[in-house]
C-alpha positions as CSV (number, residue, x, y, z in Angstrom):
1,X,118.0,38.1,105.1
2,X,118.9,41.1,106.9
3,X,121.3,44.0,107.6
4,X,123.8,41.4,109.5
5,X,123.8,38.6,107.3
6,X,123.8,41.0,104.1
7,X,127.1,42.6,105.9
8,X,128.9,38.6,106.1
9,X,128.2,38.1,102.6
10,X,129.6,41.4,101.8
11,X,132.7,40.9,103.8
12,X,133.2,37.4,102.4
13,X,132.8,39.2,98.8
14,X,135.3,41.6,99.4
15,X,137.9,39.2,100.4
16,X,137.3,36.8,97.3
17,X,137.6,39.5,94.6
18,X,141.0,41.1,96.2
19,X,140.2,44.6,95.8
20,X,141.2,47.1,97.9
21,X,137.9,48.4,100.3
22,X,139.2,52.1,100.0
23,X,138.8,51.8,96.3
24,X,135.1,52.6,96.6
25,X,136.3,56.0,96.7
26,X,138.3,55.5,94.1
27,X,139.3,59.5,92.6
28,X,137.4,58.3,89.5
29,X,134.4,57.8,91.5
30,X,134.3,61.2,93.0
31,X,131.7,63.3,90.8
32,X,132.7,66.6,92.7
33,X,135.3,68.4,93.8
34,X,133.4,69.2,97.4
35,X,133.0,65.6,97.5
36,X,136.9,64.9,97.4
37,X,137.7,68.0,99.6
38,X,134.8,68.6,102.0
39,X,134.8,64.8,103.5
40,X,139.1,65.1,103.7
41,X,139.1,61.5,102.3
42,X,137.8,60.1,105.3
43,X,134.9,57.6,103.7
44,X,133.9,53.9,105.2
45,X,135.3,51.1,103.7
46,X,131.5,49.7,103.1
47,X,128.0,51.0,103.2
48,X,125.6,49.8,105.9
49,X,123.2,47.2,105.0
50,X,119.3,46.7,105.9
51,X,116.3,44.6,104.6
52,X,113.7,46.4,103.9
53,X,111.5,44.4,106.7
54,X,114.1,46.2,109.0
55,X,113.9,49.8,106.9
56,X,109.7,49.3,107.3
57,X,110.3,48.7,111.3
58,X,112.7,51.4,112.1
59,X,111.0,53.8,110.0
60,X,107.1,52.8,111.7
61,X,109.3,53.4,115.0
62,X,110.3,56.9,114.2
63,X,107.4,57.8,112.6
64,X,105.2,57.0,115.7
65,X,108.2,58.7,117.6
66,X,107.5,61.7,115.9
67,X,103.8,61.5,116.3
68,X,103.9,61.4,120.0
69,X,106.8,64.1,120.1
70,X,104.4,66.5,117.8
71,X,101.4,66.0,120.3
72,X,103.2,67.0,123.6
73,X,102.2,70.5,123.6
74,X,98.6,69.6,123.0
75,X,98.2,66.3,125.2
76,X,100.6,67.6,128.2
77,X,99.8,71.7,128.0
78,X,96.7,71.9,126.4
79,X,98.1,73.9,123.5
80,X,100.3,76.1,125.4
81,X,103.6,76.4,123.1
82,X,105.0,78.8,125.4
83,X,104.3,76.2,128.9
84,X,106.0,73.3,126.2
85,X,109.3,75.2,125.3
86,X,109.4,76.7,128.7
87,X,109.0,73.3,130.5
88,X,112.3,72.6,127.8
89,X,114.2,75.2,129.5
90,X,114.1,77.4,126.2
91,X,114.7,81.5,127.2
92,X,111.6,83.6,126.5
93,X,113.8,85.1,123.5
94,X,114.1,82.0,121.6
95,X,110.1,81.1,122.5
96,X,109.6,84.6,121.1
97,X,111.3,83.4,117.7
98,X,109.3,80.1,117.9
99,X,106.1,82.7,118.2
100,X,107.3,84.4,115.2
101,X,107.9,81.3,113.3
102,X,105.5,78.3,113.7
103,X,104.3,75.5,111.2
104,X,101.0,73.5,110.6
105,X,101.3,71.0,110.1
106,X,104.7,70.5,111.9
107,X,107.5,69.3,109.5
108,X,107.9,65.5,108.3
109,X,112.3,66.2,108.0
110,X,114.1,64.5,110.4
111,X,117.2,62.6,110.9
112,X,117.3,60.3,114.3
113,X,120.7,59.5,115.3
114,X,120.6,56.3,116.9
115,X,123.2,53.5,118.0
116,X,122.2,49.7,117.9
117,X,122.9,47.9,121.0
118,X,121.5,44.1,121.5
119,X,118.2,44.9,121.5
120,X,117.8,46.8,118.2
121,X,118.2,50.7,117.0
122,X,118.2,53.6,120.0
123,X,117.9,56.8,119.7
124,X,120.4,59.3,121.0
125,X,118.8,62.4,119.6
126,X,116.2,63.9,117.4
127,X,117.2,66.1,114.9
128,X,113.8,68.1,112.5
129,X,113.8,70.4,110.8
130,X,116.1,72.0,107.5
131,X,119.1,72.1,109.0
132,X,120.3,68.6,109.0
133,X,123.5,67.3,107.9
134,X,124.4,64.4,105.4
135,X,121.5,65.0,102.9
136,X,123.9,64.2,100.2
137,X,124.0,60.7,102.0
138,X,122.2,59.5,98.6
139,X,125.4,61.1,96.2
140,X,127.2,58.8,98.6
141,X,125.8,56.1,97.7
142,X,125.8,56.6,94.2
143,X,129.2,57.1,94.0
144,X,129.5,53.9,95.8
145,X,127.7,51.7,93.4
146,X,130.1,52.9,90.3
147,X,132.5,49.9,92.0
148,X,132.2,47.1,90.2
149,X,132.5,44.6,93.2
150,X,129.8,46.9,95.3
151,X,127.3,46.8,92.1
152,X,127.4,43.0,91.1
153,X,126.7,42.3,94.8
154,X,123.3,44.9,95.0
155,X,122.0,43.9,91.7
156,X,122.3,39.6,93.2
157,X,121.0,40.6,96.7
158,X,118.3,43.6,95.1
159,X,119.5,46.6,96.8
160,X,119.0,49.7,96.3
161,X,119.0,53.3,98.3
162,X,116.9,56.0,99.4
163,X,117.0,59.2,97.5
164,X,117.8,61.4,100.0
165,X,118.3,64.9,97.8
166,X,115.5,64.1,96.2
167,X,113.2,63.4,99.0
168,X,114.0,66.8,100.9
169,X,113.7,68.5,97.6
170,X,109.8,66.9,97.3
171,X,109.4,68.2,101.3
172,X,110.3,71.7,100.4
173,X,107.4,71.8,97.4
174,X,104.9,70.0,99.3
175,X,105.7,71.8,102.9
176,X,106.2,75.5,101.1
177,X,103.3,75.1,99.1
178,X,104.7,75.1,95.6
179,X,103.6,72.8,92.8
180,X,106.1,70.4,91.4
181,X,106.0,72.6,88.0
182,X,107.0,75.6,89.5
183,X,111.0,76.7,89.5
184,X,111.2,78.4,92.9
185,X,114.3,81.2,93.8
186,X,115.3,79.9,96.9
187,X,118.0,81.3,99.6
188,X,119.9,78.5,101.4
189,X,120.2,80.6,104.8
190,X,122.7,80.3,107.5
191,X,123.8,82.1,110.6
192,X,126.7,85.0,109.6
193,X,128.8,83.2,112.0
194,X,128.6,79.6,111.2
195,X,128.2,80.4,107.4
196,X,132.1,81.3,105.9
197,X,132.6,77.5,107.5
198,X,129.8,76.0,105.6
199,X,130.2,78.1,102.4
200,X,132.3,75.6,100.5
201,X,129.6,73.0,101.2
202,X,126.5,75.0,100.8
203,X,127.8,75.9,97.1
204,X,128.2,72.5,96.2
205,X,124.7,71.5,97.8
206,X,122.4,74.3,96.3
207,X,124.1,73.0,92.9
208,X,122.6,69.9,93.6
209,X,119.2,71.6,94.1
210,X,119.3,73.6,91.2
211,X,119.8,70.0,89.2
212,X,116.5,69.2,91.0
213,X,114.5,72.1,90.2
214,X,115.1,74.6,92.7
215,X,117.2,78.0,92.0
216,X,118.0,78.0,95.6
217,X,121.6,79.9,96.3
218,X,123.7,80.2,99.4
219,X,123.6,82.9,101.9
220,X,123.7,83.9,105.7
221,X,120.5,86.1,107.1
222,X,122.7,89.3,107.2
223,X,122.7,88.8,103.5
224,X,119.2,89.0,103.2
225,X,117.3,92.4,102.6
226,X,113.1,93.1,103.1
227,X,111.9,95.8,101.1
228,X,109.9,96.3,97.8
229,X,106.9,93.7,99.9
230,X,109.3,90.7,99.2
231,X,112.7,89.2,100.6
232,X,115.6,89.8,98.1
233,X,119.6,88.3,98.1
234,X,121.1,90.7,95.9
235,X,118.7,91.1,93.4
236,X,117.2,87.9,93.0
237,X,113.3,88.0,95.0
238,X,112.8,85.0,97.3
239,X,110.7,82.7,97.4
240,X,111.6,80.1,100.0
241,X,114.3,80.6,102.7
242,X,115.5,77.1,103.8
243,X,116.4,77.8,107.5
244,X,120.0,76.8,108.5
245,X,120.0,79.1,111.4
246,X,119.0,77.4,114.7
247,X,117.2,78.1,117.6
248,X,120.7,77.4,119.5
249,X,122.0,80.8,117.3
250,X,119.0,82.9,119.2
251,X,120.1,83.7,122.8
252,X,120.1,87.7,122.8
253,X,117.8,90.2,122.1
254,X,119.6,91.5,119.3
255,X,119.6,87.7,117.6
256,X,115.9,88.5,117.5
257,X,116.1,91.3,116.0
258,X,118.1,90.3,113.4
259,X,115.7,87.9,112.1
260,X,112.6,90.3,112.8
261,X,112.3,91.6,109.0
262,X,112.3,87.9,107.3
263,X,110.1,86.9,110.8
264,X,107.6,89.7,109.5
265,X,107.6,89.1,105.9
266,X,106.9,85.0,106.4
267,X,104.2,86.8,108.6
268,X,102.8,88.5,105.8
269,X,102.9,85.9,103.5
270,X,105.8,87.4,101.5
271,X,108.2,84.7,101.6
272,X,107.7,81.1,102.9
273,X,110.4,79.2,105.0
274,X,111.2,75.4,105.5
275,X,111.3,74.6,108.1
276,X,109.9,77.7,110.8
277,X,111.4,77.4,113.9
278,X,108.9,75.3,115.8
279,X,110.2,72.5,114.6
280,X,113.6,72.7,116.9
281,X,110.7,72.5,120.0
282,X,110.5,68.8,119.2
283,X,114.2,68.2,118.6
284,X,114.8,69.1,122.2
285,X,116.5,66.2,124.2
286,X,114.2,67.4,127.3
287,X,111.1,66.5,124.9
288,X,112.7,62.7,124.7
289,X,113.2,63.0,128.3
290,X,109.0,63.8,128.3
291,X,108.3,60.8,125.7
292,X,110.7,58.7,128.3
293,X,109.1,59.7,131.2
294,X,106.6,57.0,132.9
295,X,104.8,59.4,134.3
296,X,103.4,61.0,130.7
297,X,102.7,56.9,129.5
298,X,99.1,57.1,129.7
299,X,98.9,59.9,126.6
300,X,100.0,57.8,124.2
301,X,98.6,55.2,121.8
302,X,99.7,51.5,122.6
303,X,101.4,52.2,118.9
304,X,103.5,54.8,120.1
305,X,104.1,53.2,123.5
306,X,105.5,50.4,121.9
307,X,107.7,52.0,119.5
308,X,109.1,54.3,122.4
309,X,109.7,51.1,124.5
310,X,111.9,49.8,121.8
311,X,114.3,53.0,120.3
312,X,114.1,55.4,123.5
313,X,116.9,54.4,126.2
314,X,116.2,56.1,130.0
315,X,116.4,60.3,129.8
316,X,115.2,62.3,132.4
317,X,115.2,66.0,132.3
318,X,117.6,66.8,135.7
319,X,115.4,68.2,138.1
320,X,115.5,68.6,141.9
321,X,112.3,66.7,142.4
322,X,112.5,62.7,142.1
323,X,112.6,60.7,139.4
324,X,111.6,56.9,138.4
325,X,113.8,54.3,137.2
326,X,113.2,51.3,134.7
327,X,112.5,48.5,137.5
328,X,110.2,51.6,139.0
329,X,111.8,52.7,142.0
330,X,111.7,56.8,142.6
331,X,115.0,58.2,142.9
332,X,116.5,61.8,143.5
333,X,118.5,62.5,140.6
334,X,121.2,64.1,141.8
335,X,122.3,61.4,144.5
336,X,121.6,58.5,141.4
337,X,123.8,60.6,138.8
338,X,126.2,61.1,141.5
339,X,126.7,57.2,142.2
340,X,126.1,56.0,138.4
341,X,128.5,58.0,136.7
342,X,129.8,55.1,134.8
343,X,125.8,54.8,133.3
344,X,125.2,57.9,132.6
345,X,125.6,60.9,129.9
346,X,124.8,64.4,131.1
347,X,123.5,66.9,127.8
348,X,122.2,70.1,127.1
349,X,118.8,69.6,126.0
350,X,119.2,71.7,122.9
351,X,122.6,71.7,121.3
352,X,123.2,69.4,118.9
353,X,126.6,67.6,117.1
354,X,127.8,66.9,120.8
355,X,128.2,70.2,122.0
356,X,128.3,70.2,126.0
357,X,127.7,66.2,126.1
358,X,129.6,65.2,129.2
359,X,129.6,61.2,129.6
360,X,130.5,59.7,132.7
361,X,131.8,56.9,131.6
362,X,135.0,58.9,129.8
363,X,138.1,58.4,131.0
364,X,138.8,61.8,131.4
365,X,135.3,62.5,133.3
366,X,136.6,62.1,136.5
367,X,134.4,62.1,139.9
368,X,135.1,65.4,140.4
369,X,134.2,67.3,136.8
370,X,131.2,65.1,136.7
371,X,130.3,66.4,140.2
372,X,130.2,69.7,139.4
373,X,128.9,70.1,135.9
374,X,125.6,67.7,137.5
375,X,125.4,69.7,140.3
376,X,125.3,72.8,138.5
377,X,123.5,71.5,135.6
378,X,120.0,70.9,138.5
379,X,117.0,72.7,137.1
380,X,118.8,73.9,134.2
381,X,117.9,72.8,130.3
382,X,120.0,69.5,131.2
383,X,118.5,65.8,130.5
384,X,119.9,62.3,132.2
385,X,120.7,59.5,129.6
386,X,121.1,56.3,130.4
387,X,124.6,54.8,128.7
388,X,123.6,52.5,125.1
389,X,126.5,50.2,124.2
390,X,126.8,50.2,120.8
391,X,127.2,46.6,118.8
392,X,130.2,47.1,116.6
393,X,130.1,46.7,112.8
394,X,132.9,45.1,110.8
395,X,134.6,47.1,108.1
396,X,136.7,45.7,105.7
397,X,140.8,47.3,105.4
398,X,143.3,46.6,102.6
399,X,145.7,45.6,105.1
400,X,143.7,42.0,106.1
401,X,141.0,41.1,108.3
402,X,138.0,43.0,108.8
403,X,138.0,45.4,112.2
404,X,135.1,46.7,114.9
405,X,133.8,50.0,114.0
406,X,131.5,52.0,116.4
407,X,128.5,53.3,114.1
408,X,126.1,56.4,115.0
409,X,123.1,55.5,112.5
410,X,121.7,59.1,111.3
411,X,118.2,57.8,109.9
412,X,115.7,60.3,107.6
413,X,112.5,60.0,107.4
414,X,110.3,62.3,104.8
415,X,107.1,62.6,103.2
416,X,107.8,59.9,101.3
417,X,109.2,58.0,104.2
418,X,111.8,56.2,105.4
419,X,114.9,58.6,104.0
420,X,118.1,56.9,103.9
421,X,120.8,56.7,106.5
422,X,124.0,59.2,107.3
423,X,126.3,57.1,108.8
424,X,129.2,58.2,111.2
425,X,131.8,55.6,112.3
426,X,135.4,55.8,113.9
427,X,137.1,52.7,114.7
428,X,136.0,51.1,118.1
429,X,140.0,51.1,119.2
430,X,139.9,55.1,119.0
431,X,137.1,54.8,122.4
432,X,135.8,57.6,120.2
433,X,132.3,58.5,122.0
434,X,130.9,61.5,119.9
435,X,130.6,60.6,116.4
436,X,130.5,63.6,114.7
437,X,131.7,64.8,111.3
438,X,134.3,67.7,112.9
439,X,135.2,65.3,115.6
440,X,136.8,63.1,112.8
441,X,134.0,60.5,112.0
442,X,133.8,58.4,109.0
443,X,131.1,58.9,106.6
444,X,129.0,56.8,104.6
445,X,125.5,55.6,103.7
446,X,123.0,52.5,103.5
447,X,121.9,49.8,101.2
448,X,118.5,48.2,101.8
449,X,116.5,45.0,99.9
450,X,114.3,46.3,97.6
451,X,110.7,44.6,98.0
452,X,110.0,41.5,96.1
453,X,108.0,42.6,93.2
454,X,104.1,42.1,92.8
C-alpha cells in the first residue's frame, strides 16, 4: 500500500467518523504556546502519507544526491574549494568565510524540498546544513496522533513518524564530537538582523533541545564574546555554536569581520560549530545545475546517475556559452529562456525560501520583466529550471468534500537516515507558486508504514 492509497483510506475515514478535519489541531492538542502562536493557526487538515518502500526509495535518492553533490569539488576541480564556489558565482568574501569554516566529513543534515509530479518526487532545492526550518516537523506529528480518529487509523495501517528533534540532536553529538553522555552548553546562533524575528521561535526550540540533552540557548553572533581561550554568551562558556547565520548574510567585508573571533576560536579548537559553512557550497542551486548538467554525467556512479535521472528536473547555470537540452540539442540560453518563458523559473543560485525566484509562467511575469531580469541575470549566480507540475493532494475541509492542495515536500535526511518530512501546502485555487512559511503556507508533517516485523 502506498502514500496514495493510504491518503483514500484516510479521506474515506474522515468522512465516516464526522469529525471536523481542523480538529487535529484541536487547542487541547497544542502542547505549547509557540506552537499555537508561531504557526498563526494555519495547520493542514491531514498529514502526508508514505510506505516505507517509498520512504527507503526517496531517501536512497537523496542520499546518492548528496553523495554526488559532496564529490564535485574533488571529481570536477580536483580539490579546489575556491575553483567550486567560484564556478557558483560565490564573492571571494563569502569563499573567504567558507575557508575559515570547512567540515570533514561534510554534514549528513539536509532537507530537499521537492514537488511530485507524474513521474515521482523532484527536487526544487537543496537545503544542508543547521539552519533548516521545520525541525519540529516530528512535535507536529505528535500532536497530530493525540486525535482519536488519526491514532485508531496509524495503529490499523502501522504508521509511525520520523523523529525529527531527535535525529538532529544525535547529528550535533556525533558531527561535534561529543559523546551521548555528555551535557553540552550550546549557543543557537543567528544573524543580529534576522534574529529579533526568530527569537520567539528559537526560545521555544532550544527548550526542546534542552529536553534532549543539550543546554543550548538562543542568541545572534553580536551576542557572542571570544576571550578567556573560549566562546562565552553572557557568562555561560560554549561549547557548540549551531550556525543559523548563512552564507547569504556574508556579502561585505565587515560581515567577515564580524564572524572573524568565533572563525578563529573554531580554528583553534576552542569551540566547535554545526554545521561550518561549507556546507552552504553544496546547497547552491548552480551545484544542481552541475549534477543536471550532461556534460559532468561521466563522474558519477550508475547509482547516482540513476537517482539524479529520477528527482533532478532540467537546471542550467545561465551562461553566455550554449547549453544542452533533454532530447540533446545545444541551445543558447538566452534565446531558449527568451522563447520558453512559460517552462521556465529563473533563481538565484544561493538564496533560499524563494527569495529572487522569478517564474515565467506567473501571471504577473510578463514578456517584458522576464526579459530583463534573464538578460541581466547572464553570467551572474543565476540557474535555468525547467517548470515541475505538481500532482495535487486532497485535503479534507469541515465544510464537505475534500479539495486540491499544491504540496512542497521538505524531506530530511540524517545520520540515521531518512528524517521526516516538512510539509508546506496552500490550496491549488490560490495559483500560489512559492510555498513558503511567510508567504502563508500550510504546515504539516508525514506518516509512513512501519516495516513488517522480523
Amino acid at each position: 500500500m502506498n502514500g496514495a492509497d493510504l491518503t483514500a483510506l484516510y479521506l474515506e475515514a474522515v468522512k465516516r467518523s464526522g469529525v471536523r478535519p481542523s480538529e487535529l489541531y484541536d487547542d487541547s492538542y497544542l502542547a505549547t504556546d509557540l506552537i499555537r502562536n508561531f504557526y498563526q493557526g494555519r495547520f493542514l487538515t491531514r498529514p502526508l502519507f508514505l510506505s516505507h518502500q517509498e520512504c527507503d526509495r526517496l531517501y536512497q535518492d537523496l542520499a546518492n544526491l548528496r553523495s554526488a553533490l559532496i564529490s564535485l569539488p574533488d571529481r570536477r576541480y580536483g580539490g579546489d574549494l575556491g575553483a567550486f564556489a567560484r564556478a557558483l558565482g560565490m564573492t571571494e568574501v563569502q569563499i573567504t568565510a567558507i575557508r575559515r569554516s570547512r567540515s570533514s566529513p561534510v554534514t549528513q543534515q539536509s532537507r530537499a524540498d521537492l514537488y511530485t509530479d507524474p513521474t515521482g518526487f523532484k527536487v526544487l532545492e537543496l537545503n544542508m546544513g543547521s539552519a533548516l526550518g521545520g525541525i519540529d516537523t516530528s512535535d507536529l506529528c505528535g500532536m497530530m496522533l493525540k486525535h482519536p480518529v488519526l491514532a485508531e487509523f496509524a495503529h490499523t495501517h502501522r504508521l509511525g513518524y520520523a523523529d525529527t528533534m531527535r535525529g538532529q540532536v544525535e547529528n550535533m553529538f556525533a558531527e561535534t564530537g561529543f559523546p551521548a553522555d555528555r551535557r553540552p552548553v550550546m549557543a543557537t546562533t543567528d544573524w543580529p538582523a534576522s534574529f529579533p524575528v526568530l527569537e520567539p521561535f528559537l526560545r521555544h526550540f532550544t527548550h526542546r533541545l534542552r529536553e534532549l540533552g543539550i543546554d543550548a540557548y538562543p542568541c545572534h553572533l553580536g551576542q557572542l564574546e571570544v576571550r578567556d581561550g573560549g566562546v562565552w554568551l553572557g557568562d555561560q562558556k560554549v561549547d557548540i555554536i549551531q550556525r543559523l547565520f548563512m552564507l547569504e548574510d556574508c556579502l561585505k567585508p565587515s560581515d567577515v569581520a564580524l564572524m572573524e573571533p568565533v572563525l578563529a576560536a573554531v580554528e583553534r579548537g576552542e569551540v566547535r560549530i554545526f554545521t561550518p559553512m561549507d556546507s552552504e557550497l553544496y546547497a547552491s542551486k548552480g551545484a544542481l545545475a552541475m549534477l543536471s548538467d550532461e556534460a559532468n554525467r561521466e563522474l558519477f556512479s550508475e547509482p547516482e546517475r540513476a537517482s539524479l535521472d529520477r528527482i533532478l528536473p532540467w537546471t542550467r547555470m545561465l551562461r553566455s556559452e550554449p547549453v544542452t537540452l533533454e532530447d540533446g540539442r545545444r541551445v543558447d540560453p538566452l534565446e531558449y529562456a527568451l522563447r520558453h518563458r512559460q517552462e521556465l523559473a529563473l533563481k538565484p543560485t544561493m538564496q533560499h525560501g524563494g527569495q529572487g525566484v522569478l517564474l515565467g509562467w506567473q501571471a504577473d511575469t510578463d514578456p517584458q520583466t522576464w526579459q530583463e531580469r534573464v538578460r541581466a541575470a547572464v553570467d551572474g549566480p543565476y540557474v535555468l529550471q525547467r517548470r515541475v507540475r505538481p500532482v495535487p493532494e486532497l485535503f479534507p475541509t469541515d465544510d464537505g468534500d475534500p479539495v486540491p492542495w499544491i504540496v512542497s515536500w521538505g524531506v530530511f535526511t540524517m545520520r540515521s537516515g531518512y528524517g521526516g518530512v516538512y510539509a508546506r501546502a496552500m490550496p491549488a485555487s490560490s495559483a500560489a507558486e512559492v510555498l513558503g512559511f511567510y508567504a502563508g503556507a500550510y504546515s504539516g508533517g508525514c506518516l509512513h508504514t512501519l516495516p513488517e516485523p522480523g
